[in-house]
mmCIF file of the N, C-alpha and C atoms, coordinates in Angstrom:
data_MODEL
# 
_entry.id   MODEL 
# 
loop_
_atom_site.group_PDB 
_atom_site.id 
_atom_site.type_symbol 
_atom_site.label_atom_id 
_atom_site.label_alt_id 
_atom_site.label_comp_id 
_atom_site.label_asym_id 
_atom_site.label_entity_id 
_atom_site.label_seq_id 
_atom_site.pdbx_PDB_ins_code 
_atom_site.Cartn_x 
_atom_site.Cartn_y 
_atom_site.Cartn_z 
_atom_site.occupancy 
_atom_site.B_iso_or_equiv 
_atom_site.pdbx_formal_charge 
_atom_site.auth_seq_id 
_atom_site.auth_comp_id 
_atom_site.auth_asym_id 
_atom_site.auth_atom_id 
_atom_site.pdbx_PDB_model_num 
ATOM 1   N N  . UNK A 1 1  ? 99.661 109.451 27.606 1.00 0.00 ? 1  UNK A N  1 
ATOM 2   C CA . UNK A 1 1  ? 99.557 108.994 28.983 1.00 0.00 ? 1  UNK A CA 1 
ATOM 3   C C  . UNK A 1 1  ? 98.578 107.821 29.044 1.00 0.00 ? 1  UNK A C  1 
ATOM 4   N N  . UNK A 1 2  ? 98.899 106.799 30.173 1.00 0.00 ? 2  UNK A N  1 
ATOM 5   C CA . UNK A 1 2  ? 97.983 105.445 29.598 1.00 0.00 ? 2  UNK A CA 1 
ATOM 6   C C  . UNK A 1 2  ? 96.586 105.553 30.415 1.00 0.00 ? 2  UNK A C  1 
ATOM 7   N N  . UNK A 1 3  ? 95.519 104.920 30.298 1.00 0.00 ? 3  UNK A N  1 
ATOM 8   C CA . UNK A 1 3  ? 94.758 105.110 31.227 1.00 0.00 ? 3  UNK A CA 1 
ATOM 9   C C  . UNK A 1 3  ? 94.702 104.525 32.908 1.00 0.00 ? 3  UNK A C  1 
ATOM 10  N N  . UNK A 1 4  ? 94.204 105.467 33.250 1.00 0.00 ? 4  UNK A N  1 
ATOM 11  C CA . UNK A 1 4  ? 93.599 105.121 35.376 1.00 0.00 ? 4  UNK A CA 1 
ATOM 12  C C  . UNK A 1 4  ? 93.164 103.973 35.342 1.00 0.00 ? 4  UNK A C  1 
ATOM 13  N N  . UNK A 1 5  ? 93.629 102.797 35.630 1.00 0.00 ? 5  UNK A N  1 
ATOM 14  C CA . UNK A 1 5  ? 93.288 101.312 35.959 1.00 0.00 ? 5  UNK A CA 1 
ATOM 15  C C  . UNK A 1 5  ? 92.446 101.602 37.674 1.00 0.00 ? 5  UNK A C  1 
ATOM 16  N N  . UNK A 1 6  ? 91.149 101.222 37.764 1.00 0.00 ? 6  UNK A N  1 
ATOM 17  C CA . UNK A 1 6  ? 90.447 101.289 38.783 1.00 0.00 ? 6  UNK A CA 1 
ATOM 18  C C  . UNK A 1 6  ? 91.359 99.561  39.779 1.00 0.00 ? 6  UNK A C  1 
ATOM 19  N N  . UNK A 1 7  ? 91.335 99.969  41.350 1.00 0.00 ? 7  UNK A N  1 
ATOM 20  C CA . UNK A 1 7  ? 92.245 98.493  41.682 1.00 0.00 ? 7  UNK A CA 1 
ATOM 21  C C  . UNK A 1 7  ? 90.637 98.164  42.350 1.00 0.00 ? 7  UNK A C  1 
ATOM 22  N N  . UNK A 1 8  ? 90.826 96.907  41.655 1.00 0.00 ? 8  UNK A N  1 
ATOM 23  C CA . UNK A 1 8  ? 89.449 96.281  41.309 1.00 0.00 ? 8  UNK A CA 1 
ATOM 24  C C  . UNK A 1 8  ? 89.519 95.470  42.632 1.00 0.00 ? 8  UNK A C  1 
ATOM 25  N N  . UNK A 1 9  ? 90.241 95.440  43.659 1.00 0.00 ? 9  UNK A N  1 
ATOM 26  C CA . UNK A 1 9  ? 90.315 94.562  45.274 1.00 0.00 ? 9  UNK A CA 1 
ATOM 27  C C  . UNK A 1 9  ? 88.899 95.727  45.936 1.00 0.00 ? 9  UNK A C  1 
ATOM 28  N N  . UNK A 1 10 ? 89.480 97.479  45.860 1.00 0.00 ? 10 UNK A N  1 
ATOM 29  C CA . UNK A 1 10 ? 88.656 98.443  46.098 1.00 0.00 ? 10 UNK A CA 1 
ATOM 30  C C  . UNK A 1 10 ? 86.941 98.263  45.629 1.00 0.00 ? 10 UNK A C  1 
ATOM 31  N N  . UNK A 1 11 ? 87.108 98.137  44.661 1.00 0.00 ? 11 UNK A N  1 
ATOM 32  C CA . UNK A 1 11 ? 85.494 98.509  43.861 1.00 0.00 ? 11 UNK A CA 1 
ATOM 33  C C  . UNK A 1 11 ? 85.069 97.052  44.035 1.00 0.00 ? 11 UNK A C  1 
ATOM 34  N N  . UNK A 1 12 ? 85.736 96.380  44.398 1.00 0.00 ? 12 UNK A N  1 
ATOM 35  C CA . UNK A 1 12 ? 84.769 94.837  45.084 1.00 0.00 ? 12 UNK A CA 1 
ATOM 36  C C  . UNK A 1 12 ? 84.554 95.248  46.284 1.00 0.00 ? 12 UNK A C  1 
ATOM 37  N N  . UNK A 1 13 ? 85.042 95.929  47.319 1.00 0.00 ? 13 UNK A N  1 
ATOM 38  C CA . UNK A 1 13 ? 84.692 95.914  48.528 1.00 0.00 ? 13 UNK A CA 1 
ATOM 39  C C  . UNK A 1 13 ? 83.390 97.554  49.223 1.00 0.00 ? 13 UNK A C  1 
ATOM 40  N N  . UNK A 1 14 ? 83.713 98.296  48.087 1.00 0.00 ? 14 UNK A N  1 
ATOM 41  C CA . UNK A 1 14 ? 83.091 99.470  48.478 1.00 0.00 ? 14 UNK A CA 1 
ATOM 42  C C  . UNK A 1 14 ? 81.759 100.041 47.459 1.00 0.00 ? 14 UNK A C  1 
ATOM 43  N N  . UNK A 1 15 ? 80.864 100.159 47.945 1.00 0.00 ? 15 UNK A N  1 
ATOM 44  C CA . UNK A 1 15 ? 79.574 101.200 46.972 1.00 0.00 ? 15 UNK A CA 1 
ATOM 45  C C  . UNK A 1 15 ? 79.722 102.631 47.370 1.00 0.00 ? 15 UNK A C  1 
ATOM 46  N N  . UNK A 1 16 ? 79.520 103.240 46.343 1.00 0.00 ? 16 UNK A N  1 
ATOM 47  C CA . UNK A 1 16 ? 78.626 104.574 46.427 1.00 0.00 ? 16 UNK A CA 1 
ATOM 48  C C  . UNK A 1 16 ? 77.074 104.566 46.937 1.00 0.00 ? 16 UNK A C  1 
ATOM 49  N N  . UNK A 1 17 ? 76.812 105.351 47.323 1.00 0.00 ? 17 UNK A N  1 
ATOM 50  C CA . UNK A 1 17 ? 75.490 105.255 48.287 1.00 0.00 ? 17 UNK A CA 1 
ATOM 51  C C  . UNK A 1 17 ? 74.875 106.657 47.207 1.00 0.00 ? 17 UNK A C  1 
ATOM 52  N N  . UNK A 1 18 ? 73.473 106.939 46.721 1.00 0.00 ? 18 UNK A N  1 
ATOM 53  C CA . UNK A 1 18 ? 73.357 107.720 46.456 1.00 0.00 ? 18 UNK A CA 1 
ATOM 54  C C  . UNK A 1 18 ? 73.489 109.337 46.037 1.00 0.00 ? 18 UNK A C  1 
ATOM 55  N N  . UNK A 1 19 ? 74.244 109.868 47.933 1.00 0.00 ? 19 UNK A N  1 
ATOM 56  C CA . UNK A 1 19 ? 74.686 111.004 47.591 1.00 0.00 ? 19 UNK A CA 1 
ATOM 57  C C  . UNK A 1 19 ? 76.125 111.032 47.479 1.00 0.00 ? 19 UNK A C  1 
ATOM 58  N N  . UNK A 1 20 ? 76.739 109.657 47.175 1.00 0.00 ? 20 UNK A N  1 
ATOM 59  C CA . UNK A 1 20 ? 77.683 109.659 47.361 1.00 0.00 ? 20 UNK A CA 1 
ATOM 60  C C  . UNK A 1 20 ? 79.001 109.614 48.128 1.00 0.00 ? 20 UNK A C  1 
ATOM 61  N N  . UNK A 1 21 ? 78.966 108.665 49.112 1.00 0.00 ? 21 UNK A N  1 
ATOM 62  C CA . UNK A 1 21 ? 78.913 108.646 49.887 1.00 0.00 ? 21 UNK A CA 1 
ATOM 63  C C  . UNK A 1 21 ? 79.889 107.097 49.641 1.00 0.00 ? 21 UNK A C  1 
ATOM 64  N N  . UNK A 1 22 ? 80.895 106.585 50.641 1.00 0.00 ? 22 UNK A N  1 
ATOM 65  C CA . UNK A 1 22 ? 81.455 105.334 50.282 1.00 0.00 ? 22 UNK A CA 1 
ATOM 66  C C  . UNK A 1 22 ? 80.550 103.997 51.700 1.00 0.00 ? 22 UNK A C  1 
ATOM 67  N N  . UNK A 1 23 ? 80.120 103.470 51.132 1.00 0.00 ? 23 UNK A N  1 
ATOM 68  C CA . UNK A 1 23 ? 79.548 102.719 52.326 1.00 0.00 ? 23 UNK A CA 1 
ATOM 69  C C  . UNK A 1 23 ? 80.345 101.095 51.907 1.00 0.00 ? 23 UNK A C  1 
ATOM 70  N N  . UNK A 1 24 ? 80.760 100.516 53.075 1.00 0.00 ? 24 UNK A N  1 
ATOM 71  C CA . UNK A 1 24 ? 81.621 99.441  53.363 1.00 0.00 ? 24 UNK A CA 1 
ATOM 72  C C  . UNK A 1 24 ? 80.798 98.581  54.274 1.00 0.00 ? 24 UNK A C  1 
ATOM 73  N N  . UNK A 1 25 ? 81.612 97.163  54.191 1.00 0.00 ? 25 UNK A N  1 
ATOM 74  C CA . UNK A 1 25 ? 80.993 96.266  54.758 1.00 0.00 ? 25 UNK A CA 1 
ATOM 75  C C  . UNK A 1 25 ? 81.908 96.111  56.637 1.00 0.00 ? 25 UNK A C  1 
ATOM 76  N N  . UNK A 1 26 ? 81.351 95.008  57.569 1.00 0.00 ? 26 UNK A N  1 
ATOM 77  C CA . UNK A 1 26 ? 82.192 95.291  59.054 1.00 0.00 ? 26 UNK A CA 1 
ATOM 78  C C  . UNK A 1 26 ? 83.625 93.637  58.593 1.00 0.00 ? 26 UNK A C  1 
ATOM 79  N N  . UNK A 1 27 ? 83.895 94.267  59.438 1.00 0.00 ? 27 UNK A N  1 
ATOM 80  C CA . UNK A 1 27 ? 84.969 92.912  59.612 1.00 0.00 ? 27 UNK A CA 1 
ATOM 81  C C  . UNK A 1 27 ? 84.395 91.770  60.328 1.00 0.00 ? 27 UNK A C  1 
ATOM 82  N N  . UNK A 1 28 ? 85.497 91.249  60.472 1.00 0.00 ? 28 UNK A N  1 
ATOM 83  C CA . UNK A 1 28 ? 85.080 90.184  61.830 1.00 0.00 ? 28 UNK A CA 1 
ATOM 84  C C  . UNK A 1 28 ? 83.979 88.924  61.549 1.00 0.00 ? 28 UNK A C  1 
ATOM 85  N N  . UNK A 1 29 ? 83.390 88.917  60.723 1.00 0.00 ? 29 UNK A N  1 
ATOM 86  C CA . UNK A 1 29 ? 82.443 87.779  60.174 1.00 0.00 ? 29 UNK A CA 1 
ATOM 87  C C  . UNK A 1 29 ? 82.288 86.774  59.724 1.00 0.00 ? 29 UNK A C  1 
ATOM 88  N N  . UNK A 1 30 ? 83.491 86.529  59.421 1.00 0.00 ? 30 UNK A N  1 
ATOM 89  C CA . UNK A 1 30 ? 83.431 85.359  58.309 1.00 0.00 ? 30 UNK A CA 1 
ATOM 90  C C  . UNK A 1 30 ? 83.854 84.146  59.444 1.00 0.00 ? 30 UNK A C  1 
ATOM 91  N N  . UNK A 1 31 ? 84.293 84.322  60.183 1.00 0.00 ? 31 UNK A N  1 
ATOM 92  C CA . UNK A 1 31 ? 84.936 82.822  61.067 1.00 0.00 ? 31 UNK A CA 1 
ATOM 93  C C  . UNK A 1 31 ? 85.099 82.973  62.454 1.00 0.00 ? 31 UNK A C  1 
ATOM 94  N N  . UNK A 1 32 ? 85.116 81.585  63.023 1.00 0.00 ? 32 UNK A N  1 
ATOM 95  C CA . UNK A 1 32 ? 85.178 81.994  64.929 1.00 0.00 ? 32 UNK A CA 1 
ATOM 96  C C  . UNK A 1 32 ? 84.369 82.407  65.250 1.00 0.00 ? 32 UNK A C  1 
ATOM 97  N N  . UNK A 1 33 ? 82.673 82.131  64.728 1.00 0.00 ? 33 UNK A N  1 
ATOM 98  C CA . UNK A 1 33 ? 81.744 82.736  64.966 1.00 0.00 ? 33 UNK A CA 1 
ATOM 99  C C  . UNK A 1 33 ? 81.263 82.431  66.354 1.00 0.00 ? 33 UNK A C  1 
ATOM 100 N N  . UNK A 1 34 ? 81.227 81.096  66.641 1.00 0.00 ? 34 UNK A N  1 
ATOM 101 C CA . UNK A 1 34 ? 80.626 80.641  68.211 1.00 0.00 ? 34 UNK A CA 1 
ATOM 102 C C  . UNK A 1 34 ? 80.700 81.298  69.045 1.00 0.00 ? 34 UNK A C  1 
ATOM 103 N N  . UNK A 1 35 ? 81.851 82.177  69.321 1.00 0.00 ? 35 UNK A N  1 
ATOM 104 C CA . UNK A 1 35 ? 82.473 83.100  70.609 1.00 0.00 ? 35 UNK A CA 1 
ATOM 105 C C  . UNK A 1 35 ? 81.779 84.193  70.416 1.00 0.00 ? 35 UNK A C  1 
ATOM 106 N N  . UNK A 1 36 ? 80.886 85.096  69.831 1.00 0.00 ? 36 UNK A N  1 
ATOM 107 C CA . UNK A 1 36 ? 80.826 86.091  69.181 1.00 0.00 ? 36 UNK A CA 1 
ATOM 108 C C  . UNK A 1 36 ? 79.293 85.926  69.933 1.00 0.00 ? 36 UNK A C  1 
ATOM 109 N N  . UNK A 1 37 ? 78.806 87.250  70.497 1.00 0.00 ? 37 UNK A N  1 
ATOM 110 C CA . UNK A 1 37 ? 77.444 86.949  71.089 1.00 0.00 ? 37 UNK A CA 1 
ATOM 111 C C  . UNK A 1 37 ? 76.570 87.434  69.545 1.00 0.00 ? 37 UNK A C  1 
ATOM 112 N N  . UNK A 1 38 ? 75.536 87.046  69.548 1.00 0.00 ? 38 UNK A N  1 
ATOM 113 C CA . UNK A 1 38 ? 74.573 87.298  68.578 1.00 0.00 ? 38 UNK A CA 1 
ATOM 114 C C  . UNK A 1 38 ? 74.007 88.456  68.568 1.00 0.00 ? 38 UNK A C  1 
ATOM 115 N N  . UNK A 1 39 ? 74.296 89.368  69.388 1.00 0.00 ? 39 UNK A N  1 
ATOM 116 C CA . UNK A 1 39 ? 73.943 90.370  69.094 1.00 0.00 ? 39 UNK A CA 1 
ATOM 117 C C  . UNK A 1 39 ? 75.142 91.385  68.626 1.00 0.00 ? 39 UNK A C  1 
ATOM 118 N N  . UNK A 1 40 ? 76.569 90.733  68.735 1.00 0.00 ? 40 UNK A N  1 
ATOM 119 C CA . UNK A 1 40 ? 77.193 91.238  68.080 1.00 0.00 ? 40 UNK A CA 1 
ATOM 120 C C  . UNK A 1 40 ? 77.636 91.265  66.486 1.00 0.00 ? 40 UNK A C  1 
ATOM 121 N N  . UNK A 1 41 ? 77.372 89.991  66.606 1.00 0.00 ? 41 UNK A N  1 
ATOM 122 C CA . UNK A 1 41 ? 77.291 88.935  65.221 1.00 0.00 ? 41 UNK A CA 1 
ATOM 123 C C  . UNK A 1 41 ? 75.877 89.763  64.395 1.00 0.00 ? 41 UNK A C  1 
ATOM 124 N N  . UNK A 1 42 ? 74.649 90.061  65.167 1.00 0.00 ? 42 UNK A N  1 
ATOM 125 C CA . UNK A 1 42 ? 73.640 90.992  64.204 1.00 0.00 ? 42 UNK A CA 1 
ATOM 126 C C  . UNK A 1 42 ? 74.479 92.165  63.725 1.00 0.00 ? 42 UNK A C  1 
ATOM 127 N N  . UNK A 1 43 ? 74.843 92.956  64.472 1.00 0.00 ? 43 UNK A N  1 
ATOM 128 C CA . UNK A 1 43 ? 75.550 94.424  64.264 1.00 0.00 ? 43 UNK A CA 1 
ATOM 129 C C  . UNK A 1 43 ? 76.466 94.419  63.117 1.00 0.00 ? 43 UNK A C  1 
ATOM 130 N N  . UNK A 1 44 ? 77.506 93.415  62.858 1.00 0.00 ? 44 UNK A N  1 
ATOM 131 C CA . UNK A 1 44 ? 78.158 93.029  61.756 1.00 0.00 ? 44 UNK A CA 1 
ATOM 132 C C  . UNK A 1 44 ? 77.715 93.186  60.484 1.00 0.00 ? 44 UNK A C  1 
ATOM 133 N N  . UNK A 1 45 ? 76.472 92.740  60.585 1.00 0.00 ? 45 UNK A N  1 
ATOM 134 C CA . UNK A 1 45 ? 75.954 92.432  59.134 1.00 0.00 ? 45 UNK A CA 1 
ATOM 135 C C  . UNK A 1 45 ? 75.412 93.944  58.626 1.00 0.00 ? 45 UNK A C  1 
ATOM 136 N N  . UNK A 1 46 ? 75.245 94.895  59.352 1.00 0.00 ? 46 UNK A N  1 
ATOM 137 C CA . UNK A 1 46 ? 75.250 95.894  58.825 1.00 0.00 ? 46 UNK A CA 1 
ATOM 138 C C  . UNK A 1 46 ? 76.018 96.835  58.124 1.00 0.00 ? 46 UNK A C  1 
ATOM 139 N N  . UNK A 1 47 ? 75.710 97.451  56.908 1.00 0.00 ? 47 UNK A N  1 
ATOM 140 C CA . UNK A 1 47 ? 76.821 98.217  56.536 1.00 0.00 ? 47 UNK A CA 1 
ATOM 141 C C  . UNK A 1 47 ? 77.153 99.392  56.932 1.00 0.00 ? 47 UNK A C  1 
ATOM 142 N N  . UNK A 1 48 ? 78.103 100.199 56.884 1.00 0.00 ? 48 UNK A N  1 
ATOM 143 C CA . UNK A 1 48 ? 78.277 101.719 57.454 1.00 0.00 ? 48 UNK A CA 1 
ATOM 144 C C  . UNK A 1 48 ? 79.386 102.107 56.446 1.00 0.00 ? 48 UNK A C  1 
ATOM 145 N N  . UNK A 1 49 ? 79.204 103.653 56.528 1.00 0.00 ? 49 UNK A N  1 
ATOM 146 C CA . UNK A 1 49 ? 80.068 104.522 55.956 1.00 0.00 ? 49 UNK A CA 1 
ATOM 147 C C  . UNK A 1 49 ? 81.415 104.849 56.314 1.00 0.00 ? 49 UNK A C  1 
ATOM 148 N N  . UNK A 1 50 ? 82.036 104.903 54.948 1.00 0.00 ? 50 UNK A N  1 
ATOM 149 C CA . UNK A 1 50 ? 83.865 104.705 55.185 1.00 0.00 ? 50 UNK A CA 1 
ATOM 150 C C  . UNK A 1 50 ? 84.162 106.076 56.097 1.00 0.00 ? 50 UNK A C  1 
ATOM 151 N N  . UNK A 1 51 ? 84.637 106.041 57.381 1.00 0.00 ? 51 UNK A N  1 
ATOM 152 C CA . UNK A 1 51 ? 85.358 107.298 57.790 1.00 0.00 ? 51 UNK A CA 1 
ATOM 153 C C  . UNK A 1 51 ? 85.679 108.426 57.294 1.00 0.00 ? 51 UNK A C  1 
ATOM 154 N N  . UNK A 1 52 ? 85.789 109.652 57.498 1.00 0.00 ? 52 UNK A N  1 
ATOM 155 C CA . UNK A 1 52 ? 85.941 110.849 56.702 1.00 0.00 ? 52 UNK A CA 1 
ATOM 156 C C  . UNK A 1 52 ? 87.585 110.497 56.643 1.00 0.00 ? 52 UNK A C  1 
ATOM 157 N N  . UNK A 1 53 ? 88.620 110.201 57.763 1.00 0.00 ? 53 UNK A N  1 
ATOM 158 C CA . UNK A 1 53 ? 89.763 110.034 57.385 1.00 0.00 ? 53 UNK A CA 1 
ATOM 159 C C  . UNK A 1 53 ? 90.484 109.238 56.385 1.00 0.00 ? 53 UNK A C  1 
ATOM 160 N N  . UNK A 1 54 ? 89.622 108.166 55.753 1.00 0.00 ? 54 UNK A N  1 
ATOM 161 C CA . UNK A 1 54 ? 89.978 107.458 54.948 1.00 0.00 ? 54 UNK A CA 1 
ATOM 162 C C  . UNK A 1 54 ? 89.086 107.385 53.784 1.00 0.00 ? 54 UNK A C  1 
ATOM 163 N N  . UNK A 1 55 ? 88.350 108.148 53.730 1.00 0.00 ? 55 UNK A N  1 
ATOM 164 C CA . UNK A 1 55 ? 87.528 108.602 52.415 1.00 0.00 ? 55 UNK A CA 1 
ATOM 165 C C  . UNK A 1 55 ? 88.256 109.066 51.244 1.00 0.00 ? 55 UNK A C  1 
ATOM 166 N N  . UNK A 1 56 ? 88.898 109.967 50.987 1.00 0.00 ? 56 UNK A N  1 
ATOM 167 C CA . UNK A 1 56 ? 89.641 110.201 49.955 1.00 0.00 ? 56 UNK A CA 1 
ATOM 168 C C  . UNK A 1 56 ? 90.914 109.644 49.664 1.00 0.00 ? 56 UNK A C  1 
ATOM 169 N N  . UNK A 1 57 ? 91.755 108.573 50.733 1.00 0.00 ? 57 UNK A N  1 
ATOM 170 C CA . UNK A 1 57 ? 92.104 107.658 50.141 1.00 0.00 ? 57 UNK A CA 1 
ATOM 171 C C  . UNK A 1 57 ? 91.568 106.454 49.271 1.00 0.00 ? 57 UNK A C  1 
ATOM 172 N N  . UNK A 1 58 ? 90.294 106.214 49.338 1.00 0.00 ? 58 UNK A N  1 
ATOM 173 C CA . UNK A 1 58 ? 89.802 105.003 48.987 1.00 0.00 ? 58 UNK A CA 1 
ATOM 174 C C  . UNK A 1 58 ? 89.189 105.606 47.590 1.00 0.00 ? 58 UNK A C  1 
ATOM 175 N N  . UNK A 1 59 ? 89.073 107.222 47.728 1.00 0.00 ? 59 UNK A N  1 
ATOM 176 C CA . UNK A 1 59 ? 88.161 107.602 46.600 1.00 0.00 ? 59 UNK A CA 1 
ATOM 177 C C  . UNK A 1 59 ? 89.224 107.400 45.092 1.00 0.00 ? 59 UNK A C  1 
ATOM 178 N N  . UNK A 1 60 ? 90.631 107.562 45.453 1.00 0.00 ? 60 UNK A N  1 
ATOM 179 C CA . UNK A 1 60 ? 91.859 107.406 44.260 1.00 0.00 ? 60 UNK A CA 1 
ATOM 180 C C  . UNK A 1 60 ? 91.883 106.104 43.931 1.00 0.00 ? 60 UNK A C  1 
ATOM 181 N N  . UNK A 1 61 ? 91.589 104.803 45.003 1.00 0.00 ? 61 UNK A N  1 
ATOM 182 C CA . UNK A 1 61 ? 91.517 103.641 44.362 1.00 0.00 ? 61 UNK A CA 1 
ATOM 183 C C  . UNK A 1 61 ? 90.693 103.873 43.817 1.00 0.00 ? 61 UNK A C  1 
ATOM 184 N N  . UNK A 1 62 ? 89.100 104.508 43.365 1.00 0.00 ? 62 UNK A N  1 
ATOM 185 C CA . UNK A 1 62 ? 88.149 104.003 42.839 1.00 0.00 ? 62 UNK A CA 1 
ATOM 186 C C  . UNK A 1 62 ? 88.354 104.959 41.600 1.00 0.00 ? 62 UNK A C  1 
ATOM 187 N N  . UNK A 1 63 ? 88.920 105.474 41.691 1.00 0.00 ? 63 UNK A N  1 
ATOM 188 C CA . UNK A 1 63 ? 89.346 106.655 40.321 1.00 0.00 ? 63 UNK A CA 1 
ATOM 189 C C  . UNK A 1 63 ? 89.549 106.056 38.917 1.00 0.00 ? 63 UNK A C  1 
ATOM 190 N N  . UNK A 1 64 ? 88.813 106.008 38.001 1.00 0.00 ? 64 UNK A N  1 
ATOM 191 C CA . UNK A 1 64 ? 88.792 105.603 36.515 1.00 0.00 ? 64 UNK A CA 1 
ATOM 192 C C  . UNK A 1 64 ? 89.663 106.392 35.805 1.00 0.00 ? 64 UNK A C  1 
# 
């Protein structure tokens, strides 16, 4: 059987957080920024944790 190719689009976009945990980056940032109040534009730049509903999909992309 050949080996689990990790899809390397996934493991560029997502960390493990200590306990394990998938933490992701926000959308919306990169362009069309002017319209965007600055305090929304701060909030962005923070990271947060992948949803419980889509957690163990993302955990098979990251599967070695």
């Amino acid at each position: 059987m050949p080996k689990q190719k990790t899809k390397r689009a996934a493991y560029k976009r997502l960390k493990l957080t200590a306990s394990g945990k998938l933490k992701r980056h926000k959308a919306f940032k990169s362009h069309i920024l002017t319209k965007k109040h600055p305090k929304r534009k701060r909030g962005l730049r923070q990271a947060v944790l992948v949803s419980k509903a889509d957690e163990g999909r993302l955990r098979r992309l990251l599967a070695k």
